[in-house]
C-alpha positions as CSV (number, residue, x, y, z in Angstrom):
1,X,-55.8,38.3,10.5
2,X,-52.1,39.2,10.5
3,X,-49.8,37.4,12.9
4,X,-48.3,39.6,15.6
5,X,-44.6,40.9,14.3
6,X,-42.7,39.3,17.5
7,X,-43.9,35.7,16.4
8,X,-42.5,36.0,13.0
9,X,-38.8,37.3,14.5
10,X,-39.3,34.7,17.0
11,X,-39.1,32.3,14.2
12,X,-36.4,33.7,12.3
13,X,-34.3,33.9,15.1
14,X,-34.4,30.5,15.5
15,X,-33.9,29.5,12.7
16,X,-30.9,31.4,12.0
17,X,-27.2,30.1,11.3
18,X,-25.5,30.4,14.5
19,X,-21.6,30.4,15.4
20,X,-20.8,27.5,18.3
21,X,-17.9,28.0,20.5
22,X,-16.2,24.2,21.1
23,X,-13.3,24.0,23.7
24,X,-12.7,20.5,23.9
25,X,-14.2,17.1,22.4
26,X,-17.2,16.5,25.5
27,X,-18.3,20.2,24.0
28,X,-18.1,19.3,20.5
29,X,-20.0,15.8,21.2
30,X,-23.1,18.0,22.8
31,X,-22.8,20.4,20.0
32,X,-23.1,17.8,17.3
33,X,-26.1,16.7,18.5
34,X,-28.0,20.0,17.6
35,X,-26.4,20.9,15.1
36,X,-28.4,22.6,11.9
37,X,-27.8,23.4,8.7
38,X,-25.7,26.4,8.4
39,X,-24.3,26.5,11.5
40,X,-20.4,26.9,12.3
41,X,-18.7,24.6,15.1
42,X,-15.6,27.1,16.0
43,X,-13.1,25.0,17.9
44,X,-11.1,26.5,20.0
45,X,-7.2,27.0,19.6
46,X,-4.5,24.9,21.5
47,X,-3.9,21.1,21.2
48,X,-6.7,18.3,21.5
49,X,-5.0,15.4,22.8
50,X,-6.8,11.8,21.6
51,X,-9.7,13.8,20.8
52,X,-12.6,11.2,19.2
53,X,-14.5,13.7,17.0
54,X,-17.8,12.3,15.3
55,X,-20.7,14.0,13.7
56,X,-23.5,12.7,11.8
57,X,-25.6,16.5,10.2
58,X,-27.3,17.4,7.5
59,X,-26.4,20.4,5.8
60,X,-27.2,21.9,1.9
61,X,-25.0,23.4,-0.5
62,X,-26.0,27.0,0.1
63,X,-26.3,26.0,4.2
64,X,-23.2,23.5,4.6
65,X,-22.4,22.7,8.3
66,X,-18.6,23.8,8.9
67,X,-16.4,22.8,11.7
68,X,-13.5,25.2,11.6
69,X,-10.5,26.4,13.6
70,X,-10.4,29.2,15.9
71,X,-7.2,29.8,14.1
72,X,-6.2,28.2,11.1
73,X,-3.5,26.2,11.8
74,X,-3.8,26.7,15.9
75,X,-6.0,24.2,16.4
76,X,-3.7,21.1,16.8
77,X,-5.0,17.3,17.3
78,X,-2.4,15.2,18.9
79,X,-2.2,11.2,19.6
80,X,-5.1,9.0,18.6
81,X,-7.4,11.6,17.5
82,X,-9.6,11.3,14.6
83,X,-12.5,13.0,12.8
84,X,-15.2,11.0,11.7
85,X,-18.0,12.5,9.5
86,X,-21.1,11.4,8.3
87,X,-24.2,13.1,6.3
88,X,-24.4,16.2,4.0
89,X,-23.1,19.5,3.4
90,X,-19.8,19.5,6.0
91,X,-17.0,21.5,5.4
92,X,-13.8,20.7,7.9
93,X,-11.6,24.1,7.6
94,X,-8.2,24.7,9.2
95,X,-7.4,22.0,11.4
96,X,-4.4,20.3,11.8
97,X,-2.9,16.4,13.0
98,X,0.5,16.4,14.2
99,X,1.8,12.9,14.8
100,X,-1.1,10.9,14.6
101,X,-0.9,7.4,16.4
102,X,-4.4,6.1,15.4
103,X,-5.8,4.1,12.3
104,X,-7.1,7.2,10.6
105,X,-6.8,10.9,11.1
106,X,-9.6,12.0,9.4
107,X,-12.5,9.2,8.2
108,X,-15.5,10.8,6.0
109,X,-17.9,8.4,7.6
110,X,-18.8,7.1,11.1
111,X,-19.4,3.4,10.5
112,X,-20.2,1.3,7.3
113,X,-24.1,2.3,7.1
114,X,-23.1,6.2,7.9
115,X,-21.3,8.0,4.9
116,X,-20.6,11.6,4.0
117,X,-21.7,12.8,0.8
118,X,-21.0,16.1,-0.5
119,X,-18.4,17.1,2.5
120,X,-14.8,18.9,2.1
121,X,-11.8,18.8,3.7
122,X,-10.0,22.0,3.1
123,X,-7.5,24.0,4.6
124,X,-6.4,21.8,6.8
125,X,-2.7,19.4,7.6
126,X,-1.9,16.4,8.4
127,X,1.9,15.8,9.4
128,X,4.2,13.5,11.2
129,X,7.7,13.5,12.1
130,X,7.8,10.0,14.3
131,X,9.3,6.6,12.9
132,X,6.4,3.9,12.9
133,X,6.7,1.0,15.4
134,X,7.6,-2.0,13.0
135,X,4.6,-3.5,11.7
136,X,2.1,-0.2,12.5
137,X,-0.7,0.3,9.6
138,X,-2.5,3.4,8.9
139,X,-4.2,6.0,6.8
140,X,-4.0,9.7,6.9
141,X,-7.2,10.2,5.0
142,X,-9.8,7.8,4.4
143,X,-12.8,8.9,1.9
144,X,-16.2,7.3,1.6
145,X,-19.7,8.1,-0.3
146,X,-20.1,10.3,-3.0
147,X,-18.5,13.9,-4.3
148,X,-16.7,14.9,-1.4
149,X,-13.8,16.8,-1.7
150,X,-10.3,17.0,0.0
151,X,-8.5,20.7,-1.1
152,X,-6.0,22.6,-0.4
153,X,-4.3,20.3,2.3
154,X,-0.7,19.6,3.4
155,X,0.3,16.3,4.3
156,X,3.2,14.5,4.6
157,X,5.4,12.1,7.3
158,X,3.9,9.2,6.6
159,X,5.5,6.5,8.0
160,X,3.6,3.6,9.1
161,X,2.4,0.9,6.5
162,X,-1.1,1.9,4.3
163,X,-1.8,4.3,1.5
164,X,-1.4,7.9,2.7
165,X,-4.9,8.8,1.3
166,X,-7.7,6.2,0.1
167,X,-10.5,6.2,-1.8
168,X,-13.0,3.2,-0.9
169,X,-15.3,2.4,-3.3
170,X,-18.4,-0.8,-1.8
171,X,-19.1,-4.0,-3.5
172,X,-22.9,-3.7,-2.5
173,X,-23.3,-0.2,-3.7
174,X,-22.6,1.7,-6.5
175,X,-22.9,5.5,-7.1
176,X,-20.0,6.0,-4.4
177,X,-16.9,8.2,-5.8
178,X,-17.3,11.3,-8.5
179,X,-14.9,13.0,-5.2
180,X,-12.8,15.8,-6.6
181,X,-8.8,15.9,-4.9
182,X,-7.1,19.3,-5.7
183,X,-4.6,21.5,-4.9
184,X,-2.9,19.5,-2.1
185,X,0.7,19.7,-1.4
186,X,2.0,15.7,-0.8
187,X,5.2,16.3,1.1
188,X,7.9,13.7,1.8
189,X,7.4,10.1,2.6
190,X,10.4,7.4,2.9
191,X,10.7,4.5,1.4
192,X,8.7,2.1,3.1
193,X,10.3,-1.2,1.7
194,X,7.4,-3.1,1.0
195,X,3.7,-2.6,-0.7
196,X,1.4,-0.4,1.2
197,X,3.0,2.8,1.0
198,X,1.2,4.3,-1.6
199,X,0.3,8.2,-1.4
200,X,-3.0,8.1,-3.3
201,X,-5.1,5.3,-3.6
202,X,-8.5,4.7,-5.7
203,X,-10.4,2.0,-4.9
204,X,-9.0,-1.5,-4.5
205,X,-8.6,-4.7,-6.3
206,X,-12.0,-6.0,-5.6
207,X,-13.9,-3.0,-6.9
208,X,-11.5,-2.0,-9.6
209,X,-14.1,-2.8,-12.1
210,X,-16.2,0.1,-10.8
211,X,-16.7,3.7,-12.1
212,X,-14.9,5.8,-9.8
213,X,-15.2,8.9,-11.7
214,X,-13.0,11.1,-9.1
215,X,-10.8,14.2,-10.3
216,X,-7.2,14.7,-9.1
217,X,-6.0,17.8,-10.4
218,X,-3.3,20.6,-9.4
219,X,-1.6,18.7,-6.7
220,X,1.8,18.7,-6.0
221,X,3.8,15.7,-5.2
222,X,7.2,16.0,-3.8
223,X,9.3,13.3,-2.3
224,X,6.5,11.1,-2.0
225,X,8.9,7.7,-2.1
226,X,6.8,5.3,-0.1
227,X,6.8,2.7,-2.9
228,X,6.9,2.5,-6.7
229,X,3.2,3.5,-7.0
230,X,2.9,7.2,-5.7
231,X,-0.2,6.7,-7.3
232,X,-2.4,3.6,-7.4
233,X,-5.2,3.7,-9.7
234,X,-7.7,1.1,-8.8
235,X,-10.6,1.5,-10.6
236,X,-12.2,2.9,-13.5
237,X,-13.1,6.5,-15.6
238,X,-10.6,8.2,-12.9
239,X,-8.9,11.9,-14.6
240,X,-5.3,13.2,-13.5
241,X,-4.1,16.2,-14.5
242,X,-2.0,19.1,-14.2
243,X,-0.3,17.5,-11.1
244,X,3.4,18.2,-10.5
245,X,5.4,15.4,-9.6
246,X,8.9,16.5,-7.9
247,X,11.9,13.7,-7.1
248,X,9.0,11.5,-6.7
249,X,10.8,7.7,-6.6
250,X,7.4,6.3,-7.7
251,X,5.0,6.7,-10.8
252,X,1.5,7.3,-11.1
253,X,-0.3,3.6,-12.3
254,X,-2.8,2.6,-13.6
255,X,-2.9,-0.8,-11.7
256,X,-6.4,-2.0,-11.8
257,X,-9.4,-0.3,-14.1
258,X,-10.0,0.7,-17.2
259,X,-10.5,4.3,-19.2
260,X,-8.6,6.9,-17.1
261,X,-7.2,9.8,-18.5
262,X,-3.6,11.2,-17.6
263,X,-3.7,14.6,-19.1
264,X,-1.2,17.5,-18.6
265,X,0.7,16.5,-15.7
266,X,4.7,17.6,-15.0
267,X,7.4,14.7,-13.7
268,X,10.5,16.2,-12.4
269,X,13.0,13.4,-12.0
270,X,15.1,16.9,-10.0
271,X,18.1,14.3,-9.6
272,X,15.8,11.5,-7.3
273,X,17.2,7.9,-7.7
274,X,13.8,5.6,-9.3
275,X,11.8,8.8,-10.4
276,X,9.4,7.7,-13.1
277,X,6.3,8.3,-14.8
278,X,3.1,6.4,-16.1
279,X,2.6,2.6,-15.7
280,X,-0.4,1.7,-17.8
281,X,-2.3,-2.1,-17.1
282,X,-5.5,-2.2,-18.4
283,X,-8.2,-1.1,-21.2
284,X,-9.0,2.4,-22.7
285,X,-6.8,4.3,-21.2
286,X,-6.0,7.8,-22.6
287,X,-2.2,9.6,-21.5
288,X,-2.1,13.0,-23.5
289,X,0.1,15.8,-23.4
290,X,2.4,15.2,-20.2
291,X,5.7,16.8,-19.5
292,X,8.4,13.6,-18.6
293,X,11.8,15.5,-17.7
294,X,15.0,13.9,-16.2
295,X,13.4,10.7,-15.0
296,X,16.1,8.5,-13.8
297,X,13.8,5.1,-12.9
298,X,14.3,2.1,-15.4
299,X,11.8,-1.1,-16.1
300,X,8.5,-0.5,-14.0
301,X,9.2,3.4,-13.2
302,X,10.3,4.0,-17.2
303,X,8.8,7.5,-18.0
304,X,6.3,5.4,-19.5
305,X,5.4,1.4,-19.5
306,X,3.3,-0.6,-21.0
307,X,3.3,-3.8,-18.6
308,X,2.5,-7.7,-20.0
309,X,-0.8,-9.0,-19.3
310,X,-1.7,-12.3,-17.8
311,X,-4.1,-14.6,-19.4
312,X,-7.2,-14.6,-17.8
313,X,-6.2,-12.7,-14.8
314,X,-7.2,-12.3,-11.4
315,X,-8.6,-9.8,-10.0
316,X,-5.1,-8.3,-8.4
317,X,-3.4,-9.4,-11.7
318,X,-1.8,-7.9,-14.5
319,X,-4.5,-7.2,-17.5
320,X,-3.7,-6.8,-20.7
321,X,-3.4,-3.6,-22.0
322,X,-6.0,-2.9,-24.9
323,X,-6.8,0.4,-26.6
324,X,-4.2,2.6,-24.8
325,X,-3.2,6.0,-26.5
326,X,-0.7,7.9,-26.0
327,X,-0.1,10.5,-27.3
328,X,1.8,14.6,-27.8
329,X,3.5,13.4,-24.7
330,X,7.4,15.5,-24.0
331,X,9.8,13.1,-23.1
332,X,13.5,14.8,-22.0
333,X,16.5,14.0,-20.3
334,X,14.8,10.9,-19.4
335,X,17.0,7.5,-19.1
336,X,14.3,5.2,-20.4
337,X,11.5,7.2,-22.3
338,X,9.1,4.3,-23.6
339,X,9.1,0.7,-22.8
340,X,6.8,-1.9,-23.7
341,X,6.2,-5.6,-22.8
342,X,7.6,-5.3,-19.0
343,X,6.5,-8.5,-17.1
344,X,5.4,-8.2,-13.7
345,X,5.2,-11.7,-13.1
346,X,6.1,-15.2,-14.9
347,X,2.4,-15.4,-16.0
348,X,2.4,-12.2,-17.6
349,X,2.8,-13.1,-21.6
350,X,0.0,-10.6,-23.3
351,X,1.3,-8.1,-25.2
352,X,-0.5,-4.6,-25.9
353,X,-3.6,-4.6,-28.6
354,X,-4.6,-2.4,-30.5
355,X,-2.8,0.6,-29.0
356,X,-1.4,3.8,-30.2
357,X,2.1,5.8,-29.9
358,X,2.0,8.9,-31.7
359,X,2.5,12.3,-31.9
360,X,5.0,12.1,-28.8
361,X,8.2,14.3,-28.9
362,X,11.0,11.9,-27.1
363,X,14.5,13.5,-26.5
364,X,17.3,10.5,-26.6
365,X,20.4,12.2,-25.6
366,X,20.6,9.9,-22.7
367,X,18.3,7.0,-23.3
368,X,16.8,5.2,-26.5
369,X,12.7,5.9,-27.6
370,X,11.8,2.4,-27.2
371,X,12.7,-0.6,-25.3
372,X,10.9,-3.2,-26.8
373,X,10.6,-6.5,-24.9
374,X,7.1,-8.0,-26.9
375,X,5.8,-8.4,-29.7
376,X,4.4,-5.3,-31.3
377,X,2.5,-6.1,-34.2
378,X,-0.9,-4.9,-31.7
379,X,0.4,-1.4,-31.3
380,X,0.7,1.5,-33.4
381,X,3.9,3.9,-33.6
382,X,4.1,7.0,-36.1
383,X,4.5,10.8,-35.9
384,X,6.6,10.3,-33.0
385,X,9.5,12.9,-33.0
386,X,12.9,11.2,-31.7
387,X,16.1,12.9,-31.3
388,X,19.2,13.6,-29.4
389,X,18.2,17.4,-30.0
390,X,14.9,18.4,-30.1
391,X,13.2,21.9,-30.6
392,X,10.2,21.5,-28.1
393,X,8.6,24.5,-26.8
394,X,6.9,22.8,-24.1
395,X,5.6,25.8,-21.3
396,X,4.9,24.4,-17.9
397,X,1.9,25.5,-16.9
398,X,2.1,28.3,-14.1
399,X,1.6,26.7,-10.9
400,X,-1.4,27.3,-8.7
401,X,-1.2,27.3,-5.0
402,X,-1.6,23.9,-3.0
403,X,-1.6,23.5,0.4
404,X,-3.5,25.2,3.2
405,X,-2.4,29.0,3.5
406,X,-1.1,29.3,6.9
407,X,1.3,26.5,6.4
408,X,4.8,27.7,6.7
């Protein structure tokens, strides 16, 4: 017997994607409750003022759940709001935080037993033009779970204490990370004057020893002076590359974990005071075929340096450096290109093993290759091409757009 057509539309009708007008957070609250998988929470243009967004759905990769702007770029959250997300399959498009005066602006999970997996954040800003209270602590961006991804983004402004954007990795789980950052523009942030004020973080000293396995790729950083780590690498099998690096008073280090790769990236010292370039602690780690150009830092934010290890560190220490390579690396107009054996603290006597230098070109016109402060015997230096003129043909790589398309 067949069933009567207007049963069968019945049920594709309602079961069908459907678009979900949100004016303010009490209508997006209701909304999240029934939310399905492939429908499209559209909130509406003007500014939310300390909205509290949180949504715990379940979408798939062909049906994701998206919560996008009315406008791109006209939907404007002010004061303590924040975005919390939790489950499958959400994509966050077009939204922007202006000023925000809460702990987090946008939190991929809802509480420590609700994560988002498989989410991205694209399209969307997060900027501030206030000076911190003394003592404030923050994050723009806080990232939980497992292959999410945060693209396309502008942020910049930080100024309170805490890494701009952080990674968190669990003690009790593993499997979290494989998240993919790309094509963001990181826009100023001051000096802060004390630790903290990292741009990216990934992971932390208690979970360094974990496999991360996140991708940071096609970013551009510009101004990002917050502290001497624009980037603090925190655990392992992490990849960087083709990231531009602009007046950036900071490097990109390795800090904690082992076997990341640093591939491809450009550092534009562009005249910044402290501009530098890869800090490498740790085991395995591979830097390959980077652009170094006018760097103006010395000791920790060389273009490159190899820091002292401590014996039997903690932890948050300094390990020794073992099995590093490095190698078809351009070094120019830099005034300290490679230094090895810099202590970070007393404690700090282990030299480099078994490492490699080659195949690097390194300009000297106004600083030496090496600065050697260790013994050397554990590293290996050959085919390294030194010279006050050099004929590199080093092309930058065409730059791809970053940042969310209706900034200005």
């Amino acid at each position: 017997m067949h069933k009567p057509l207007f049963f069968a539309f019945a049920v594709l009708t309602s079961t069908a994607a459907k678009d979900i007008p949100v004016a303010d957070a009490a209508a997006f609250a209701d909304a999240a409750k029934a939310v399905a998988a492939g429908d499209t929470l559209i909130l509406q243009d003007g500014t939310w003022a300390d909205a509290r967004l949180k949504i715990h759905a379940e979408g798939t990769a062909e049906k994701p759940v998206t919560i996008k702007a009315q406008t791109p770029g006209k939907v404007m959250f002010t004061g303590d709001s924040r975005l919390s997300l939790a489950g499958a399959h959400i994509v966050v498009d077009g939204l922007w935080f202006q000023n925000p005066t809460g702990e987090e602006a946008i939190e991929l999970r809802i509480d420590s037993d609700e994560l988002a997996n498989d989410c991205r954040i694209t399209n969307c800003a997060v900027t501030n033009e206030l000076q911190a209270a003394p003592g404030a602590s923050a994050r723009f961006v806080s990232i939980y779970g497992a292959r999410n991804r945060l693209d396309h983004c502008f942020i910049q402004g930080k100024t309170t204490q805490g890494t701009t954007v952080v990674v968190w990795l669990s003690t009790e789980v593993t499997g979290h990370g494989k998240h993919h950052i790309d094509h963001n523009h990181f826009g100023p942030r001051q000096k802060l004057g004390r630790n903290g004020g990292e741009t990216i973080r990934l992971g932390d000293s208690k979970t360094s020893m974990q496999t991360a396995a996140c991708v940071v790729e096609h970013n551009l950083f510009e101004k990002c002076d917050g502290e001497a780590e624009c980037i603090s690498n925190k655990s392992c099998g992490n990849i960087y590359r083709f990231n531009t690096f602009k007046g950036v008073s900071g490097t990109l280090t390795l800090r904690h974990g082992n076997k990341c790769v640093v591939h491809g990236n450009v550092f534009l010292g562009d005249k910044a005071k402290g501009s530098g370039g890869v800090r490498i602690i740790g085991e395995d780690h591979l830097v390959t075929g980077n652009l170094f150009d006018g760097l103006t830092g010395d000791n920790e934010r060389s273009a490159m340096c190899f820091m002292l290890g401590i014996p039997d560190s903690v932890p948050n220490g300094y390990f020794q450096v073992k099995r590093a390579k490095v190698t078809n690396n351009t070094f120019i107009n830099c005034a300290h290109n490679i230094l090895i054996g810099m202590q970070g603290e007393k404690k700090a006597t282990l030299p480099p093993l078994e490492s490699e230098i080659t195949g690097n070109h390194i300009q000297t016109s106004k600083g030496e290759a090496f600065e050697i402060k260790c013994a050397v015997d554990g590293v290996t230096m050959k085919d390294n091409e030194t010279g006050k003129e050099l004929s590199v043909d080093f092309k930058l790589p065409a730059p791809e757009p970053v940042g969310p398309g209706w900034w200005k």
